[in-house]
C-alpha positions as CSV (number, residue, x, y, z in Angstrom):
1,X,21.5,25.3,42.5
2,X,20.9,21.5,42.3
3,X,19.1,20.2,45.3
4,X,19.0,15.9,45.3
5,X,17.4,14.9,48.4
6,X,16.1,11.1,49.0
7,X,12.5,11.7,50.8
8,X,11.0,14.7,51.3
9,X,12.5,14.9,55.1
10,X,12.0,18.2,57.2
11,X,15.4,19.6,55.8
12,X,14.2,18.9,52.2
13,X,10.9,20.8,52.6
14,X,12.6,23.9,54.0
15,X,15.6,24.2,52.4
16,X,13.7,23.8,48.9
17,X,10.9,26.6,49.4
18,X,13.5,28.5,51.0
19,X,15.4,28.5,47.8
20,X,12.2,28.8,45.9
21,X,11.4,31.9,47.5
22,X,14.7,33.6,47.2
23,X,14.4,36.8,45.0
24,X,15.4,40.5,45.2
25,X,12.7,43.2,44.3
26,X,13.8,43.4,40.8
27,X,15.0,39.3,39.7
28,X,15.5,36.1,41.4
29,X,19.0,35.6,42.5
30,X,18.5,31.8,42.9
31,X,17.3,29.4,40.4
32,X,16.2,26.0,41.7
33,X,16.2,22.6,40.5
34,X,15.6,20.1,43.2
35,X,15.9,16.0,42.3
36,X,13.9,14.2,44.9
37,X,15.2,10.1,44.4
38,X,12.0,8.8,46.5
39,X,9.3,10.3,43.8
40,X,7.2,8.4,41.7
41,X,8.1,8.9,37.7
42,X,4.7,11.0,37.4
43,X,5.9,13.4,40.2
44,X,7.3,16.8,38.4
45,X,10.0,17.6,40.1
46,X,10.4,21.0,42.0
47,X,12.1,24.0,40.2
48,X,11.9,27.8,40.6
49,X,9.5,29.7,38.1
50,X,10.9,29.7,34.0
51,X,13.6,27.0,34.9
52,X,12.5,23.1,33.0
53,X,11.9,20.6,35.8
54,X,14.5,18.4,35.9
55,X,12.9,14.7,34.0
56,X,16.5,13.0,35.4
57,X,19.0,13.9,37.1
58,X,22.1,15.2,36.0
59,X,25.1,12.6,35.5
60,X,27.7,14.4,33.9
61,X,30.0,16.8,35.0
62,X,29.7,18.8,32.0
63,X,26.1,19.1,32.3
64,X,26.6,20.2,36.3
65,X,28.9,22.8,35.3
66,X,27.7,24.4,32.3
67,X,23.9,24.2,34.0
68,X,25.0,24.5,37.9
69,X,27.2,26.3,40.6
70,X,26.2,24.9,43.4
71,X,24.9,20.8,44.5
72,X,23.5,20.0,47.2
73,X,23.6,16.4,48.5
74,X,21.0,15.7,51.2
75,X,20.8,12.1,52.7
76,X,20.4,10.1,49.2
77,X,21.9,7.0,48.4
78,X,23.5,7.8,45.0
79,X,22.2,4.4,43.6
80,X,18.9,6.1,43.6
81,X,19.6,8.6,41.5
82,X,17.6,6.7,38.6
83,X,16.5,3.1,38.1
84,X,19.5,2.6,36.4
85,X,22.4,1.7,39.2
86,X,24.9,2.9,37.3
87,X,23.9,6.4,37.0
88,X,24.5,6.6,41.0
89,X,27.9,5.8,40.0
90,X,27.8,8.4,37.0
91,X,26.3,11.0,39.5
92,X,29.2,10.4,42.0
93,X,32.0,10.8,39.8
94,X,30.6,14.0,37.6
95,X,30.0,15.5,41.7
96,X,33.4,14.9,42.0
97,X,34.6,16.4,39.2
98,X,32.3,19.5,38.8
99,X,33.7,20.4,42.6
100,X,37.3,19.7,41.3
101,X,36.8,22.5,38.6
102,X,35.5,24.7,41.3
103,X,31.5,23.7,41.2
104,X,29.8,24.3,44.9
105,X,29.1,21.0,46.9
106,X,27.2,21.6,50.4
107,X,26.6,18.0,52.2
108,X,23.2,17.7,54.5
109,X,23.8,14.2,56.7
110,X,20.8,12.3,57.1
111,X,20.1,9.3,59.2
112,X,20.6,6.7,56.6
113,X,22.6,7.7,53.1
114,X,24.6,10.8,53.8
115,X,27.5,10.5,54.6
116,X,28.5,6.8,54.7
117,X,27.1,6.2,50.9
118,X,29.7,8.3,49.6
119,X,32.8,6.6,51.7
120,X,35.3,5.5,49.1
121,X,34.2,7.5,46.6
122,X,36.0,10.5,44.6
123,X,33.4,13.1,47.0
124,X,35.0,11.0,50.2
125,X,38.2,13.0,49.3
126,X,36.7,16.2,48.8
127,X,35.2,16.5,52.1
128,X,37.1,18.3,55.2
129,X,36.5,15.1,57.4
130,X,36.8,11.7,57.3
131,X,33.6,9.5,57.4
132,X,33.7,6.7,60.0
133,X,33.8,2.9,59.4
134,X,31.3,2.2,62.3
135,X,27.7,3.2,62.4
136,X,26.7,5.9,64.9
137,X,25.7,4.9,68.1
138,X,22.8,6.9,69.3
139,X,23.1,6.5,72.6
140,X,26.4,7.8,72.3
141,X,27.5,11.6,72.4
142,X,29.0,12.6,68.8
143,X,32.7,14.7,68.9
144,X,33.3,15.8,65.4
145,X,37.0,16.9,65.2
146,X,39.5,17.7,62.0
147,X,41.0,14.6,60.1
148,X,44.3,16.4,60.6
149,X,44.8,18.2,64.0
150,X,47.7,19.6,62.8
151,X,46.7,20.7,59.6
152,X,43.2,21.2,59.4
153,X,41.3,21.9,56.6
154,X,40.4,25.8,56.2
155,X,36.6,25.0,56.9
156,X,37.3,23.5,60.3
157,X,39.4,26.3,61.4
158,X,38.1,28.1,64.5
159,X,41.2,30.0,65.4
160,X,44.7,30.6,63.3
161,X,47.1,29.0,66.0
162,X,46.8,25.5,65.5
163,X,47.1,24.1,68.9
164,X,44.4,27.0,70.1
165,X,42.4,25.5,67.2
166,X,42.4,21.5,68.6
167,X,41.9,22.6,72.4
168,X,38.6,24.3,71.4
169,X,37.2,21.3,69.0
170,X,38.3,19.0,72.1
């Protein structure tokens, strides 16, 4: 699993040692590298026991897929992946294509990056709803509902009939 988070947040912390910790009585069934964007170039970054910390983050898709089945995005802003802007780009695009050739991609929203950094982008596409032009409102209740009512995306189904489906997200 690659975990790239932005700041060390609440969901960060928990979801990291939880992954950290994940091991049967005989082997680890999870193996860990976590890219935190907010860390200082001296901070080693996390990484269950025997696996190399991560000293960048990984910007091709080959690299995700012959080294990864499953990314996780928390709320980074993909132009911090390194000092180099380009490799947010880079990032984006090899995300994109290592989910595309069947590669694991679990999106944790945050407050600032995640999801609007990634509108327009190849992962925009990917994802079983459509991110919103306008900033949240937080004095406003949010109703998530499929892009599609009529054909939603497998993820968002709650029941097989269609119409049964929409009246329980409304």
């Amino acid at each position: 699993v690659l975990y790239v988070d932005g700041e060390p947040r609440w969901e960060y912390r928990y979801l990291k040692n939880r992954l950290l910790r994940t091991e049967s009585r005989f082997e680890r069934e999870i193996d860990l590298s976590a890219w935190l964007t907010s860390a200082s170039r001296e901070f080693e970054q996390e990484s269950s026991p025997g696996i190399t910390a991560l000293r960048r983050c990984p910007t091709e898709a080959e690299e995700l897929l012959d080294n990864f089945d499953l990314v996780i995005l928390g709320d980074v802003d993909p132009v911090r992946i390194s000092a180099d802007p380009l490799d947010g780009q880079r990032f984006v695009e090899a995300v994109a294509t290592f989910v595309e050739r069947g590669g694991g991609l679990l999106m944790l929203a945050g407050p600032k990056h995640n999801p609007a950094a990634y509108r327009g982008t190849r992962i925009e596409s990917l994802l079983p709803i459509e991110i919103g032009r306008e900033a949240a409102r937080a004095d406003q209740p949010y109703l998530a509902l499929p892009a599609i009512p009529t054909s939603p995306h497998p993820v968002t189904l709650l029941e097989a009939d269609p119409e049964v489906n929409q009246m329980l997200w409304e």
